[in-house]
C-alpha positions in Angstrom: 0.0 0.0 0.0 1.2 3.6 -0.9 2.7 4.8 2.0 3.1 2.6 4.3 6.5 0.5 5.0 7.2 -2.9 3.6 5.6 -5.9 5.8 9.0 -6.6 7.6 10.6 -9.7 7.5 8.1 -12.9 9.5 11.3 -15.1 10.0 13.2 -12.0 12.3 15.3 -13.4 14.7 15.1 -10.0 16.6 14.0 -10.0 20.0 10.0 -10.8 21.0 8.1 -8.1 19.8 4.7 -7.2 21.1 2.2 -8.2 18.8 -0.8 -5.9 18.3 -3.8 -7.1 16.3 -5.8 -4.7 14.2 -4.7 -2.1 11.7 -7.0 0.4 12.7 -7.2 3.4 15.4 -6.6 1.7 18.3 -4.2 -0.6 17.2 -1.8 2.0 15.5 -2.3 4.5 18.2 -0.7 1.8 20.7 2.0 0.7 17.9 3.3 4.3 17.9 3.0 4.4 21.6 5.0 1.7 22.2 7.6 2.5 19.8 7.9 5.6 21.4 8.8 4.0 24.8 11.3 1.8 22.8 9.3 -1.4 22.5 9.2 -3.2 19.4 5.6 -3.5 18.1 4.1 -5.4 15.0 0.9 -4.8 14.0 -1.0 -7.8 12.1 -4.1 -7.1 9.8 -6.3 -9.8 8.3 -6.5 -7.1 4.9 -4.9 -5.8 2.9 -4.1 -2.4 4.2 -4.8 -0.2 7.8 -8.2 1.4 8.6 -10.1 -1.9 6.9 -13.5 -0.7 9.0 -13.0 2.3 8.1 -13.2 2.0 4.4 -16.5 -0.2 4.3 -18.6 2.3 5.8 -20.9 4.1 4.2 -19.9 6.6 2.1 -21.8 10.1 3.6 -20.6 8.9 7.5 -18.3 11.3 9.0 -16.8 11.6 12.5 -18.9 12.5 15.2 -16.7 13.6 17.5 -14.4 16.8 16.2 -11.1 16.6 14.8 -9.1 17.9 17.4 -10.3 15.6 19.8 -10.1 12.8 17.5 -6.5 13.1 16.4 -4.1 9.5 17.9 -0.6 10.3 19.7 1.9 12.3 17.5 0.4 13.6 14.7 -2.7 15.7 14.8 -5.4 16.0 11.6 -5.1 18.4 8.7 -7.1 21.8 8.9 -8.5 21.0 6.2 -10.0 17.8 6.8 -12.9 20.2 8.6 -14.1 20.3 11.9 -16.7 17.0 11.2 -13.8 14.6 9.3 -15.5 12.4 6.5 -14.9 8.5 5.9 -12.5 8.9 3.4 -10.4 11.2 5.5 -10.1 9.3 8.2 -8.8 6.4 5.8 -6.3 8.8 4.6 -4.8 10.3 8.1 -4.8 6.4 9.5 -2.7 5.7 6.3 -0.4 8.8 7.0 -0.4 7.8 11.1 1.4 4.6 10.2 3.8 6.2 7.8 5.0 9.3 10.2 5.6 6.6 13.2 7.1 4.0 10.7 5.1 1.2 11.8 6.1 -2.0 11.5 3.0 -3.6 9.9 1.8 -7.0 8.5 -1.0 -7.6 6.5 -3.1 -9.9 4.7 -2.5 -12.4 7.7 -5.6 -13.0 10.3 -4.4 -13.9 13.9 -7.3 -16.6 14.9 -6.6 -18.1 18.1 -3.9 -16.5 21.1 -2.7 -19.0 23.8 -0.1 -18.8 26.5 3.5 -19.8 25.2 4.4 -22.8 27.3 7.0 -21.6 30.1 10.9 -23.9 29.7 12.7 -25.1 32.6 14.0 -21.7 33.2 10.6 -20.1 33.1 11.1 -18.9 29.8 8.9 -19.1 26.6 9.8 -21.6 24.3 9.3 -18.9 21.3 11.1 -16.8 19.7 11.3 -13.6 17.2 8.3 -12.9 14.8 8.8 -16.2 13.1 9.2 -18.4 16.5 13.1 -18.3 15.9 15.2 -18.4 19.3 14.1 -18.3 23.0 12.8 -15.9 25.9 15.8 -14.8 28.1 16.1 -16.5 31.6 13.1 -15.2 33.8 10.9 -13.7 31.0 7.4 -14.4 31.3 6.5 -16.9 28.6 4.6 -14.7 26.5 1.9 -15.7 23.9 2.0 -17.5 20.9 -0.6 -16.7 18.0 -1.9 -19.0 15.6 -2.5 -17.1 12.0 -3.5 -17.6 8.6 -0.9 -19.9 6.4 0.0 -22.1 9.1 2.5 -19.4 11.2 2.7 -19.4 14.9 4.0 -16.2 16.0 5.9 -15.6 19.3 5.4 -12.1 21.4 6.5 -10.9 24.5 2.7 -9.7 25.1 -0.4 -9.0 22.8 -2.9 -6.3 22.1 -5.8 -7.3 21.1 -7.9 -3.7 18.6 -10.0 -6.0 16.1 -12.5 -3.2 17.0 -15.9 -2.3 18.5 -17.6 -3.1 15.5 -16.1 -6.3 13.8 -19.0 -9.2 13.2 -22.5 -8.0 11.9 -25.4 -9.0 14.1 -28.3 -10.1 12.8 -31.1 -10.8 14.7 -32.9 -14.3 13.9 -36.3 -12.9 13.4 -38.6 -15.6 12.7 -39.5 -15.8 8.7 -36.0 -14.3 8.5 -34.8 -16.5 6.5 -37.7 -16.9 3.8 -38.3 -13.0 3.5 -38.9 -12.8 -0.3 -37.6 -9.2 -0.3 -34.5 -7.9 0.0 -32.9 -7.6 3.2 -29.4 -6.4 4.2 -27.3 -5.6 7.3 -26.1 -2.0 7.8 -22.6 -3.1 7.1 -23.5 -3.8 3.2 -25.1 -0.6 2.8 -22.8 2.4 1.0 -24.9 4.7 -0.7 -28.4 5.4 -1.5 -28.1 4.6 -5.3 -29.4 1.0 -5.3 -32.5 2.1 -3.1 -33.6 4.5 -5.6 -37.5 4.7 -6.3 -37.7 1.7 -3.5 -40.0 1.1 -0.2 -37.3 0.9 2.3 -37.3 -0.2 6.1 -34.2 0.5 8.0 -34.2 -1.3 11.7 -32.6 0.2 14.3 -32.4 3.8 15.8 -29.1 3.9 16.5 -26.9 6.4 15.6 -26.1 4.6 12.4 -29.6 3.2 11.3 -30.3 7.4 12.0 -28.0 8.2 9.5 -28.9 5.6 6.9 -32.5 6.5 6.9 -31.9 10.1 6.3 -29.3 9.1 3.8 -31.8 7.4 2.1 -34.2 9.9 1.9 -32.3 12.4 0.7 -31.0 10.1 -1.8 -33.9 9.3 -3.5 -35.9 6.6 -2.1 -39.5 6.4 -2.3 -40.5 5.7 1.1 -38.1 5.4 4.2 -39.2 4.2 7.5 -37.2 3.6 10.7 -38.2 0.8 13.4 -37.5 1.4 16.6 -38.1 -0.7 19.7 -36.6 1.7 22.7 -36.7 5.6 22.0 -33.3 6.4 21.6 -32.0 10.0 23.1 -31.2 12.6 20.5 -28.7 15.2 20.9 -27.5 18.1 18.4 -24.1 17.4 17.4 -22.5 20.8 18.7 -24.9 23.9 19.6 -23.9 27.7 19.6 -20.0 26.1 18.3 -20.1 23.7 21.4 -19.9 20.2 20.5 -21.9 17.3 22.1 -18.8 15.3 22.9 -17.1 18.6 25.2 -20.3 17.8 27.0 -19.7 14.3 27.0 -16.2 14.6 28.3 -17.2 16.6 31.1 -20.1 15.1 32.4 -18.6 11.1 32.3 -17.8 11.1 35.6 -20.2 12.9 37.4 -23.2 10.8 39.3 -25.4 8.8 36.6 -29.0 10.3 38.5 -27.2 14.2 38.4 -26.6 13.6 34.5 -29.6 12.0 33.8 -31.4 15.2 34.8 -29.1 17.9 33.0 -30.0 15.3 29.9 -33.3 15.8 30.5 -33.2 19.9 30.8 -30.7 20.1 27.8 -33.3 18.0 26.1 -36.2 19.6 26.5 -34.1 22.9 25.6 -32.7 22.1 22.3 -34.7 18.7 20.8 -38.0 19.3 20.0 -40.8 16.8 20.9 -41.0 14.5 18.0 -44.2 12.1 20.0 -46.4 13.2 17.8 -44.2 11.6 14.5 -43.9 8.7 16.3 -40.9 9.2 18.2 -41.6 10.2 21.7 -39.1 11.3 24.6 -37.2 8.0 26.2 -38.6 7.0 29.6 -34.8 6.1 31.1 -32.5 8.8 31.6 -29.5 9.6 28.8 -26.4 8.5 31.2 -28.4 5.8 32.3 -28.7 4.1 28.7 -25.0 5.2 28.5 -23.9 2.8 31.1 -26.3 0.7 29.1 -24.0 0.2 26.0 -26.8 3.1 24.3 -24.9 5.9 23.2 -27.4 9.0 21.9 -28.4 9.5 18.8 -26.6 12.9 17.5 -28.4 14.7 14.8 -27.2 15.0 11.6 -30.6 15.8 9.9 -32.9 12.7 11.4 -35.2 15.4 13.5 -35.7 17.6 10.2 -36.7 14.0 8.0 -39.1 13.5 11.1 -40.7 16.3 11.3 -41.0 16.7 7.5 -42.5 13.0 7.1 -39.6 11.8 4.9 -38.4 9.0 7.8 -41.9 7.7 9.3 -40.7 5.6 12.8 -42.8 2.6 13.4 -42.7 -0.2 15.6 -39.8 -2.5 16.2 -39.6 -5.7 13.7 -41.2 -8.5 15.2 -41.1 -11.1 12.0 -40.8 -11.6 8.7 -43.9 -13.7 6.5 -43.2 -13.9 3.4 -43.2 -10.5 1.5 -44.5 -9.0 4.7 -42.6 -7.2 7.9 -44.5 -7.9 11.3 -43.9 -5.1 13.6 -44.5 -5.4 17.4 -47.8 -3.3 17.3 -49.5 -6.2 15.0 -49.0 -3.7 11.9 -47.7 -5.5 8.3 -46.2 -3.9 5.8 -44.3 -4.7 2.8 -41.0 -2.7 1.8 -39.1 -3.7 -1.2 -36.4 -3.4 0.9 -34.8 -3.9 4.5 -31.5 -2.9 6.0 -30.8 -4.0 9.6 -28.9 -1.3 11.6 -28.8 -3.8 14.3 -25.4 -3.9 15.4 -22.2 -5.6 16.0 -20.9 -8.4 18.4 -17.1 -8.4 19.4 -16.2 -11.4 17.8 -13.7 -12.3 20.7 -14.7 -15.7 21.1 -12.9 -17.8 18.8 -9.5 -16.1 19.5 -9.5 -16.1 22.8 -12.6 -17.3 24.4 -10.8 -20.5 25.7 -8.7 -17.8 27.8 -11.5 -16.9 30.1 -11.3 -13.2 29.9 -14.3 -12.3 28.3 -17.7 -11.4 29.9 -21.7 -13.0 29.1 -21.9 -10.6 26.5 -18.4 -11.2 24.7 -16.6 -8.3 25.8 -13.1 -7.7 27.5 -12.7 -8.0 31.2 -10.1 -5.8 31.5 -9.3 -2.6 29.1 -6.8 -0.3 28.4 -3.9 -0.6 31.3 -5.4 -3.3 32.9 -4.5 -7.1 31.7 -6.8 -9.5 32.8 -5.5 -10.8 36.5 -5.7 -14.6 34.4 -4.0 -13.3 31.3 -1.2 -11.4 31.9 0.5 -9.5 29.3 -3.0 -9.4 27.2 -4.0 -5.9 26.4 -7.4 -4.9 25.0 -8.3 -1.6 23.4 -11.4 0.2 21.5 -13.9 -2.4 22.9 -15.8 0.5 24.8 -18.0 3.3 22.9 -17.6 6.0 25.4 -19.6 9.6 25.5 -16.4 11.0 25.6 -15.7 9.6 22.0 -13.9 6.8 20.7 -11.3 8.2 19.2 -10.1 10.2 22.1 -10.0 7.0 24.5 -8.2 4.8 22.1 -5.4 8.0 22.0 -5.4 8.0 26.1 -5.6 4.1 25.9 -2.5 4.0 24.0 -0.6 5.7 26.1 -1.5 3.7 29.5 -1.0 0.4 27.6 2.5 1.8 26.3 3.5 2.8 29.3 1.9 -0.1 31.5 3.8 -2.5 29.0 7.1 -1.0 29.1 7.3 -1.4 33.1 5.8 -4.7 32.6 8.8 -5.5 30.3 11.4 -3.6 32.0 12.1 -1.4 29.1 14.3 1.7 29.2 13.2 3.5 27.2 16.2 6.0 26.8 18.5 3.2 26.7 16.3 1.3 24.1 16.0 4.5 21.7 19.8 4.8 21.4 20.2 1.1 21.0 17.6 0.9 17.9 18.1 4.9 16.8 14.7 5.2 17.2 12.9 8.8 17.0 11.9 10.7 20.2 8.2 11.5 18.4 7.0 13.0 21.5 3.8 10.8 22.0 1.6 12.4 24.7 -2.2 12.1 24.9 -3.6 14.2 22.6 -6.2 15.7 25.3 -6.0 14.7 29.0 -8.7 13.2 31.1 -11.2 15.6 32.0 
């Protein structure tokens, strides 16, 4: 890929590195982290290039948190990106990020299952360099070995795990699902509005991105574009007077859940209008309270004006499919040409290391950021949280705790380490501090 350095050499015989998995935010913001400190970090990616996500969304999504707070460690976004960075901008600054920091960076290879490297007589691993060439030093921790596509068994010192928030499309098993006669689709498919010109469409979900989709769709030409929703979601303007939602977010995350549940409420009532009448009334729980939830708000990027103006109808949640028909929950049938789920994503943890005991009922990391799981030490996890406070800036903060929680874990120097490889001070520091 353009830009980026050469995949280096699987076979190294150079020491352990730390093996991070993912190409995009998260796991390039803790790559240039690490190499900061003066540990050696590859990062492995199943495609063929960094910021794989990134480039299958859809084509009108852009950030919606602002650029400055969205910039990784060490290399802030263009001016000119804009204050609201686009899809394909984000694709190109993750490209440049791994280029400035000169990541070491593998691709086309998918890591599927980590397990702890097998400790020698002198409580050593019995791996080696990236290829599994030599041997841990005399009291190393064993490390981790990674299984990966071609048959290669990779050694590290420790592993990151930033396959992302949103890795395997959810689908829910709706009865008649499988028999729909119409055309049905999950969010992840959908690009553009082209193919849904002239069409009935229903788009489930009233997420942030099911939001966005239905207004992209009725701006772009569909016939008819309704949005089921089950639970109200909370809608928020994206900035107000110049202030954006996610300053707010930042400042409020740790404050009681009841005491920000009420300013919600005010700010609400304020600045959204009352959309009940459309079909969309006012949620019942408070906004930090479906926060803690896994719910993140709704931010508006043109869903109250499609509302209002009867271009997105919301109707009931999807209860089953019959043949050409949609059942929703309040016994109503109707019959779109065409449906896209915006129903979410799981983790997809489970395969690679759900044998290892650290992941929760719902598939997600025990432990994030800093923390290693107290059964898997040296496992790091990162970008498996959706905060308020945007994801983005966390995975920057992230980096820099994991970095620095793995070079004391590792006994790196970093001074001595720099001079040793003639690596580049690049000055890594969180890009905003904790509020």
């Amino acid at each position: 890929m353009p830009g980026v350095p050469a995949a280096p050499d699987m076979s190294s015989t150079q020491p352990r590195p730390v093996y991070v998995i993912g190409a995009g935010p998260g796991g390039l913001a803790v790559a240039a982290a690490l190499r900061a400190r003066g540990v050696r970090a590859v990062v492995v990616e199943k495609s063929d290039g960094v910021g794989a996500s990134w480039r299958g969304h859809y084509a009108r999504l852009h950030l919606h948190t602002t650029r400055r707070l969205s910039a990784l460690p060490g290399l802030a976004m263009p001016r000119r990106f804009g204050r609201w960075v686009s899809r394909d901008d984000v694709v190109r600054y993750l490209e440049k990020y791994a280029e400035f920091h000169e990541l070491e960076l593998v691709t086309g290879v998918e890591v599927t299952r980590i397990e702890r490297a097998p400790a020698t007589a002198d409580g050593g691993g019995g791996g080696g360099g990236a290829g599994g060439a030599g041997g841990a030093a005399s009291g190393e921790e064993p490390g981790w070995l990674l299984h990966a596509s071609g048959g290669r068994v990779l050694a590290g010192r420790a592993v990151v795990v930033a396959t992302g928030f949103n890795h395997t499309p959810r689908l829910p098993d709706w009865p008649g699902r499988d028999t729909y006669t119409g055309a049905l689709a999950h969010a992840a498919a959908y690009r553009d509005p082209k193919p849904y010109e002239g069409q009935d469409v229903l788009v489930v979900g009233a997420g942030n991105t099911g939001a966005e989709i239905a207004v992209d769709l009725a701006e772009g030409g569909a016939a008819r574009v309704r949005l089921a929703v089950r639970t109200a979601p909370h809608i928020v303007r994206r900035s107000t007077a110049g202030w954006p939602a996610q300053r707010t977010g930042i400042l409020v995350r740790r404050l009681p859940v009841r005491l920000v549940d009420r300013l919600g409420a005010l700010t609400a009532k304020a600045s959204v209008p009352d959309l009940t009448a459309y079909g969309l009334p006012r949620p019942e729980s408070g906004l930090y309270s479906r926060v803690r939830q896994g719910a993140i708000p709704v931010q508006d990027v043109g869903l109250i004006a499609a509302v209002r103006a009867g271009t997105v109808e919301p109707v009931a949640a999807v209860e089953a499919f019959d043949g050409a028909e949609v059942v929703l929950a309040d016994g109503s049938r109707i019959t779109p040409d065409a449906v896209v789920a915006a129903t979410g994503y799981r983790r997809g943890l489970e395969g690679l290391i759900g044998h290892l005991g650290v992941l929760d009922e719902r598939g997600r990391p025990l432990a994030h950021g800093r923390r290693s799981p107290a059964q898997a030490p040296g496992l790091y996890f990162t970008g498996f949280t959706n905060p308020i406070s945007g994801m983005f800036r966390e995975m920057a903060l992230d980096a820099e705790k994991i970095a620095k929680a793995l070079a004391r874990r590792l006994g790196v120097r970093a001074e001595a380490r720099r001079a040793a490889a003639h690596l580049p001070d690049t000055g890594l520091r969180p890009v905003d501090p904790p509020a």
